[in-house]
Each structure stands twice: as C-alpha cells, then as structure tokens.
PAZAPA-4460 file (N, C-alpha, C; in steps of 0.05 Angstrom, whole numbers, plus 32768, in hexadecimal, padded with zeros to 4 digits):
% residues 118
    n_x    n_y    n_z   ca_x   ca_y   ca_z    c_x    c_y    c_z   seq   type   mol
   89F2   8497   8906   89F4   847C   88FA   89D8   8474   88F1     1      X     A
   89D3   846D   88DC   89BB   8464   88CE   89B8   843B   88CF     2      X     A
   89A8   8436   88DC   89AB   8418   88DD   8997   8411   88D3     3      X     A
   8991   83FB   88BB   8976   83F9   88AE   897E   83D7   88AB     4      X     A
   896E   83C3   88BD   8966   83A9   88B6   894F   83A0   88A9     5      X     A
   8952   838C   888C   893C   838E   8875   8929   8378   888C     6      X     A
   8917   837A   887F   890A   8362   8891   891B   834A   8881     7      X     A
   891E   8333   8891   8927   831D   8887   891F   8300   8895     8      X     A
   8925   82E0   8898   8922   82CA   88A1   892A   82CA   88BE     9      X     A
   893D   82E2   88C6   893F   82E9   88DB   8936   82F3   88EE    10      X     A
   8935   8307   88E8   8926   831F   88F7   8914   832E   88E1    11      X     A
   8901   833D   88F6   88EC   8357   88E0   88FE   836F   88DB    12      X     A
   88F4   837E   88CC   8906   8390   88C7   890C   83A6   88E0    13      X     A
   8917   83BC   88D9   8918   83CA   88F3   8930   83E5   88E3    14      X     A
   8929   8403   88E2   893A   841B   88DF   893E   8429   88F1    15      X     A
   894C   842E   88F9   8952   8446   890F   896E   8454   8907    16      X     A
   8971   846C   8914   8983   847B   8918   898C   8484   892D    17      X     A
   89B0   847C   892F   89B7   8482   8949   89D5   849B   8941    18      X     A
   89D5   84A9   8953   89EC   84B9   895F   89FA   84A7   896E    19      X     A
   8A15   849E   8961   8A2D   8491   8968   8A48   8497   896E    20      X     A
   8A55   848F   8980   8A6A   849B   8986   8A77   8482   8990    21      X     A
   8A98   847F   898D   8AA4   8475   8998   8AA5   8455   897C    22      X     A
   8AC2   844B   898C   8AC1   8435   8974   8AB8   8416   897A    23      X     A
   8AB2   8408   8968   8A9D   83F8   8969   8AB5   83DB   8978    24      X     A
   8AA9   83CC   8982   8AB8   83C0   8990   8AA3   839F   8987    25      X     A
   8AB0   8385   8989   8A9E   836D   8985   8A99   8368   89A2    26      X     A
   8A7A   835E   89A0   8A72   8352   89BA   8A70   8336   89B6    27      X     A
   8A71   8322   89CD   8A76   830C   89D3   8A57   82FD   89E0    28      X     A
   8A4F   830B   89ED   8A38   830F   89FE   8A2F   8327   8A09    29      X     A
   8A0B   831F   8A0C   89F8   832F   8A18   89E4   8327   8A2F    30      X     A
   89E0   8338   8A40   89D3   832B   8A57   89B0   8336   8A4F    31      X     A
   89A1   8321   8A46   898D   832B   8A37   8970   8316   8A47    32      X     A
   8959   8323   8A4A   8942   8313   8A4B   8946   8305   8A38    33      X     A
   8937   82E9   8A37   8938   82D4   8A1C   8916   82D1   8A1B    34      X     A
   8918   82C5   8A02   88F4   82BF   89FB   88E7   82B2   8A0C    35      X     A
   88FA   8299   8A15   88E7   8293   8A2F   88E4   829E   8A4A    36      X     A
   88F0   82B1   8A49   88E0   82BD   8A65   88F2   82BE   8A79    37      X     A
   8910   82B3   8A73   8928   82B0   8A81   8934   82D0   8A82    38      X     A
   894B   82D3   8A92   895E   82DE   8A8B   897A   82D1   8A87    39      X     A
   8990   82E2   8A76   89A6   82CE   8A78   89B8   82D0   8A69    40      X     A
   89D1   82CC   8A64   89E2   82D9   8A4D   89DC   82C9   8A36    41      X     A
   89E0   82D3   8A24   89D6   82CE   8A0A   8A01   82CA   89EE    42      X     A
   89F8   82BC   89E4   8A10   82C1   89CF   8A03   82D5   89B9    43      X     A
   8A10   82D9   89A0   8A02   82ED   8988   8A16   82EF   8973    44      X     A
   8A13   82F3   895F   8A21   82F0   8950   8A10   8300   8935    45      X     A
   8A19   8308   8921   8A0D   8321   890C   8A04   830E   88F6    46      X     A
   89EB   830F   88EA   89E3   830B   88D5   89E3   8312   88B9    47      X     A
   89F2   830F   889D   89F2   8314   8885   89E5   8307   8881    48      X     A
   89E3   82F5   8875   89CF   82E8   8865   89C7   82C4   887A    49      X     A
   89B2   82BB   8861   89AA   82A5   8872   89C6   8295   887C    50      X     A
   89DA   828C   8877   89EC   827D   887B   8A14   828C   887C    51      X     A
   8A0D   82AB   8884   8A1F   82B4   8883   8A24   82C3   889B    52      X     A
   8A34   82BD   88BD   8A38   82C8   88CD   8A4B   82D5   88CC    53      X     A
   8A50   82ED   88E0   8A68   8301   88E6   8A5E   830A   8905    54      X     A
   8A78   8314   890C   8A70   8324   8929   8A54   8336   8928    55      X     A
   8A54   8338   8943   8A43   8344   895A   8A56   835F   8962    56      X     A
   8A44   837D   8959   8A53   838F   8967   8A4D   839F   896C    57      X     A
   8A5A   83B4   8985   8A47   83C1   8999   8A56   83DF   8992    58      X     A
   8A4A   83F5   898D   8A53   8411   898F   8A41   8422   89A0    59      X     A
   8A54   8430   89A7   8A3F   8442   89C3   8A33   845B   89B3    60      X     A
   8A0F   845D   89BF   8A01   846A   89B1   89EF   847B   89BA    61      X     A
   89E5   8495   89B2   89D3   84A5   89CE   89BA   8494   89C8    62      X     A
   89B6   8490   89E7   8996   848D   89E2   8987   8496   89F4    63      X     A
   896D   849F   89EA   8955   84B2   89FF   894D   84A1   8A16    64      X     A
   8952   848F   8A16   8945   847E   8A2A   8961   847D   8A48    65      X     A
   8972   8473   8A39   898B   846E   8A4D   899F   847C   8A4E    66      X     A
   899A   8494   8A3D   89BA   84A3   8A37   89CE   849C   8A28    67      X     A
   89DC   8488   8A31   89F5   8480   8A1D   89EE   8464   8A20    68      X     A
   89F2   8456   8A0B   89EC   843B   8A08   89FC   8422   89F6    69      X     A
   89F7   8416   89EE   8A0D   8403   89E7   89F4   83F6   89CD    70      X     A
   89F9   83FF   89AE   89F2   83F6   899A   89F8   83DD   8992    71      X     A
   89EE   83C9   898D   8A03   83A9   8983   89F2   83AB   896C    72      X     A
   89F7   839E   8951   89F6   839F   8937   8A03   8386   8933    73      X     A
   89F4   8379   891A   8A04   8361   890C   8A05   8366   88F2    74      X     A
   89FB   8359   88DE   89F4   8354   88BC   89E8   8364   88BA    75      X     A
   89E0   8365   889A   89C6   8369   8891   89AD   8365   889C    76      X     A
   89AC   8345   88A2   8993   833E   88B7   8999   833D   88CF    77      X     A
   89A7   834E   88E1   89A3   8357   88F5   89BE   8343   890A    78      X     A
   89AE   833F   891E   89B9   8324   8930   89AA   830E   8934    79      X     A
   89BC   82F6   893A   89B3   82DD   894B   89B4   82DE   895D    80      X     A
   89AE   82D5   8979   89AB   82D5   898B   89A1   82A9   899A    81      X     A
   89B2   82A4   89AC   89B0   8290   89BE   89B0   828C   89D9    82      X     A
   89AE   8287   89EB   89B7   8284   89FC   89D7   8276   8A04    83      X     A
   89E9   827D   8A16   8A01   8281   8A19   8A07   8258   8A18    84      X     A
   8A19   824E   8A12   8A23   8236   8A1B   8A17   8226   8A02    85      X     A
   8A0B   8231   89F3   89FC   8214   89DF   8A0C   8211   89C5    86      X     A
   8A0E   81F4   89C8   8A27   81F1   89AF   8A24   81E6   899C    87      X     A
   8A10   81F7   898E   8A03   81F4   8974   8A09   8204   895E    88      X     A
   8A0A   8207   893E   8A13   8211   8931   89FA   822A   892E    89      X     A
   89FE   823C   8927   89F2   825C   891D   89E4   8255   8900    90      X     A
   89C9   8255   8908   89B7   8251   88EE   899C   825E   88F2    91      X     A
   898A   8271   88E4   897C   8275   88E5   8962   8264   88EC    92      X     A
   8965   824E   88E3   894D   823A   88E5   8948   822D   8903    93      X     A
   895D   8235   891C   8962   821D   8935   8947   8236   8944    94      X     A
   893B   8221   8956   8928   822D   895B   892F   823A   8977    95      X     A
   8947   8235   8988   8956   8232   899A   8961   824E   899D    96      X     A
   8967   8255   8984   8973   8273   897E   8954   828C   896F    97      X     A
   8966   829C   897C   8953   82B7   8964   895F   82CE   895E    98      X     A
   8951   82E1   894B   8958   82F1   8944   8950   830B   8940    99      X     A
   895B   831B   894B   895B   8342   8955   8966   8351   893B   100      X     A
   8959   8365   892E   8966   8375   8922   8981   8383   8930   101      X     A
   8981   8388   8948   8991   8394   8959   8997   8392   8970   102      X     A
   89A6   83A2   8987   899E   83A0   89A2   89A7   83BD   89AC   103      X     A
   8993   83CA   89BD   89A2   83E2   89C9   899B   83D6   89E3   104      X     A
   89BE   83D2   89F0   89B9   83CC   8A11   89C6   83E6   8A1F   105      X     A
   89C0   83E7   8A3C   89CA   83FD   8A48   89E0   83FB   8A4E   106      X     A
   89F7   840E   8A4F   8A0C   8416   8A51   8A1A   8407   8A66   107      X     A
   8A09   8400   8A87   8A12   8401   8A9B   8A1F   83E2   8A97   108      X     A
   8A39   83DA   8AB0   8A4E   83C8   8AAF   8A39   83AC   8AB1   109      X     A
   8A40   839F   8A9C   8A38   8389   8AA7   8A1E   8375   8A90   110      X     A
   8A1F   8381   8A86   8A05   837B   8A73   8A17   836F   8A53   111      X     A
   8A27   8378   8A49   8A33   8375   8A34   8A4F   836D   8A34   112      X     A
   8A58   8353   8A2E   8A6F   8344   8A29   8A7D   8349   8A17   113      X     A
   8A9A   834E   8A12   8AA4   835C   89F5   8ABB   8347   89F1   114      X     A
   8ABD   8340   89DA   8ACF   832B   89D0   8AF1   8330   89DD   115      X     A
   8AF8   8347   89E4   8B09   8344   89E8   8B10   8347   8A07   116      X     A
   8AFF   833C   8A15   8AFC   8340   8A2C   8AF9   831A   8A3C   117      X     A
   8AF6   830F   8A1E   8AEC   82EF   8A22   8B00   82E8   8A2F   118      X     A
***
C-alpha cells in the first residue's frame, strides 16, 4: 500500500509504504500521547480538504518496529486528531485539535477503539 500525504494546513507532508493485509475497519478512538504532555484517548476523524471530513481507518500492517500493527489513514490531508469528550466541531483552524498525516499504533488490545465496537 502506497500512502502519500501532500503537505497541507494540516499536517506536513509524509510518504511511506506499507505491506497490508486484512480489511480496513473505522476507528472511533486512539489511546495516544497528546501535545501537551498528557496521555489519553483521543477522537480522529480523516481529512479531504480544508472543510471536508470522513472516517478514521485502521488496516493491519507489517511493521519493523512492532511486527503487525494497526495503520489509521484519513483524507488527502491526513487526520485530525482531539482529545476524547470535546464537543466542538472538526476544523482545521481550533487550536485544541491537530493534525497527523497518519498513525501506526501497535497491534496489542487496548490502544485502538473501532466504531463498531462503540
């Protein structure tokens, strides 16, 4: 799988290539360090364009570091990213939120929320 995010208002750019297997499933949540220094689940949601959201979604992927891992992908420009509970609308500009070309988290239970699991 070839993943290429342009740089954008979002996020910087970012290419990589992953060996994928298995079908892609939406996630709901991620249990992620945050900018400030916290840890904590996070919401996410996929980036097209400045004002155009879609799911958050995770396919399992080899990686050298962890073995099998869990890919999440959004838009074009990548993902948004918040912290869990904030009931604010999805905009590039909130300073509250940010934005990842991607996420590879590890495989193991517990780290990644899947929509249909809500």
């Amino acid at each position: 799988m070839y993943l290429m995010v342009e740089d954008n208002p979002n996020c910087s750019a970012e290419e990589r290539v992953f060996a994928a297997s298995g079908a892609q499933r939406e996630v709901s949540e991620v249990l992620l360090d945050r900018p400030d220094g916290t840890t904590g689940w996070c919401e996410l949601i996929g980036v097209a364009d400045a004002n155009t959201f879609g799911p958050a979604v995770a396919q399992q992927v080899e990686d050298s570091a962890a073995g099998v891992a869990w890919l999440i992908t959004g838009g074009n420009w990548g993902l948004r990213v918040r912290p869990s509970g904030v009931n604010a609308l999805w905009t590039v500009d909130d300073p509250a939120q940010w934005g990842v070309p991607f996420l590879v988290m590890d495989d193991s239970a517990g780290v990644v929320r899947f929509k249909e699991e809500s």
